[in-house]
VMD Tcl script that draws the C-alpha trace (Angstrom):
set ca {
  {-7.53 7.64 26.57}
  {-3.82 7.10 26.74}
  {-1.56 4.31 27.21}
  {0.14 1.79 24.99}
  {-2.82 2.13 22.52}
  {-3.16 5.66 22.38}
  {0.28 5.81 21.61}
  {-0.44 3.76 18.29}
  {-2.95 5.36 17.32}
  {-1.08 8.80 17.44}
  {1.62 6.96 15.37}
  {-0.58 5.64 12.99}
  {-2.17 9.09 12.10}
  {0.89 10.86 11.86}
  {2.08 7.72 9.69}
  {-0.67 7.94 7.70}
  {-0.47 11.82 7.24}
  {3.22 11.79 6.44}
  {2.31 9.04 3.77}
  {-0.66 11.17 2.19}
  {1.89 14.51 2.59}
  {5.08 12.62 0.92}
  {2.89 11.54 -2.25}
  {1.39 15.17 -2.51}
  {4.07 16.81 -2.60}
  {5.38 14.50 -5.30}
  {2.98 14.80 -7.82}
  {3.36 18.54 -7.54}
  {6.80 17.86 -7.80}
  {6.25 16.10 -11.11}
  {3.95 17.92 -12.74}
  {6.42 20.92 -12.28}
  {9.40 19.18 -13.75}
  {7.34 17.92 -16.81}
  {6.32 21.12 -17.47}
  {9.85 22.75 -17.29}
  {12.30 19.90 -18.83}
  {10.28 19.69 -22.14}
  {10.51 23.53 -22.35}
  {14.16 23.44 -22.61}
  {14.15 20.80 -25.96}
  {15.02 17.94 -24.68}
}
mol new
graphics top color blue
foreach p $ca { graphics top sphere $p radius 0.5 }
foreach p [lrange $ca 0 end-1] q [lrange $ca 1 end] { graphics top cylinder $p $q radius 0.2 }
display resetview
């Protein structure tokens, strides 16, 4: 353990979690603002 690969691998999961956290939080994102912009009568 350690070392040049262990390195990558630690990259690659956090890659891989930032990834899985960025398109989370935007379909939250758009389910909340197509709920509120049609409410306003668009």
């Amino acid at each position: 353990r350690g070392g040049p690969k262990g390195v990558g691998d630690a990259v690659n999961q956090s890659v891989v979690i930032t990834f899985m956290l960025l398109f989370f939080v935007n379909m939250v994102l758009t389910a909340i603002y197509l709920q509120i912009v049609p409410a306003k009568g668009g």
